[in-house]
N, C-alpha and C positions, 0 to 999 in steps of 0.2 A: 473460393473467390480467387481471380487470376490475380497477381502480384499487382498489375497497373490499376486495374479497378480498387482494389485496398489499398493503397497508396493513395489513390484520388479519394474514396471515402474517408480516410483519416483527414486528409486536411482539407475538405467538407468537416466534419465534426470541428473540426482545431479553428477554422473561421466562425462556426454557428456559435461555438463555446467565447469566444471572444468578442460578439457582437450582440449576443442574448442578455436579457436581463434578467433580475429577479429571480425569484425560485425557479422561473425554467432555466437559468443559466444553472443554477445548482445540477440539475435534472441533465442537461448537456454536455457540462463539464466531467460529471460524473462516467457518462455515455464515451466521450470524449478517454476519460482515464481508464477505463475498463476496455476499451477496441487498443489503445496503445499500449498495455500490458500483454493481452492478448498474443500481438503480432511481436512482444520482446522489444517493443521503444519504451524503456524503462523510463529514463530521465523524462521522456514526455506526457508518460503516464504520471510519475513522479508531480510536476507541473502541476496536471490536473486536479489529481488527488488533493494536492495541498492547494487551488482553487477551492476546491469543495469546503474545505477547512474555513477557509477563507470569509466564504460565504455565509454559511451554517456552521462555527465554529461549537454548535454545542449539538451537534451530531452526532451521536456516537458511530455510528454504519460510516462516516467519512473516515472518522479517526480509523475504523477497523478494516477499511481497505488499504487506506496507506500503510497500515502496520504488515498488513499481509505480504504488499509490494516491497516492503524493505526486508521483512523476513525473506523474501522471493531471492533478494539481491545480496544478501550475507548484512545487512546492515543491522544487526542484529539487538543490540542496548538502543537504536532509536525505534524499531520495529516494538519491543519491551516496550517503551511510552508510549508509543502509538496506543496499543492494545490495551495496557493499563489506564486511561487517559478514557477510552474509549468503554469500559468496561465501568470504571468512575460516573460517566454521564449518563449510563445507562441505568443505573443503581445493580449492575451487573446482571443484565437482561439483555447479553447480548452472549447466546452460545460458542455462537464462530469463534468471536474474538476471545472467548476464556479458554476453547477449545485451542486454537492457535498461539496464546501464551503457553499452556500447559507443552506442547510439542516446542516451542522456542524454547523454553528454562529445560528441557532435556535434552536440546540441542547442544545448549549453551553448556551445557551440564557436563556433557558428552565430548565437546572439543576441548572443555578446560583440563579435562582426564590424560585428553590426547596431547595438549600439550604440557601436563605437568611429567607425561611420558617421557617424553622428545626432550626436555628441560632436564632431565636426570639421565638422559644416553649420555653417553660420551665424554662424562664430566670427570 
């Protein structure tokens, strides 16, 4: 898709997400979060994401895409709630999101090494 046509789709979606009601606002907003991730408009996908929350707060597929988008963006102990949160309402029936904590807490795991590295050079 050329740059100006996605541009003009996004904020098509970012209007219908804002003027839609009900569970299809869920369904748009959602639509809406997932084209702005996409294209790297974080904070806007962000937005959505947490619309969907908003809406359907006992979702778990909302909680475990915003988890995914802040794992995405280093945000990483809220990305953890997100997924754990998410993982909670699902009675842990949701693979992605155990799957994607399991790779975060070795991320997490993985930097704390690197910096207890860096923490003892030079001292």
């Amino acid at each position: 898709m050329q740059r100006g046509h996605e541009d003009q789709a996004l904020m098509l979606l970012e209007r219908a997400a804002t003027i839609s009601g009900g569970k299809q606002n869920y369904e748009v907003n959602l639509q809406a979060a997932t084209s702005f991730r996409r294209s790297k408009k974080f904070k806007k996908a962000e937005h959505f994401y947490r619309n969907c929350i908003r809406i359907d707060a006992l979702n778990p597929t909302a909680h475990s895409h915003l988890g995914a988008l802040l794992h995405l963006v280093g945000r990483l102990k809220e990305a953890e709630q997100s997924y754990q949160k998410a993982l909670k309402l699902s009675s842990g029936k949701q693979p992605l999101a155990e799957e994607n904590l399991r790779k975060l807490w070795k991320q997490m795991k993985s930097s704390s090494k690197t910096s207890s590295v860096k923490d003892g050079e030079g001292g």
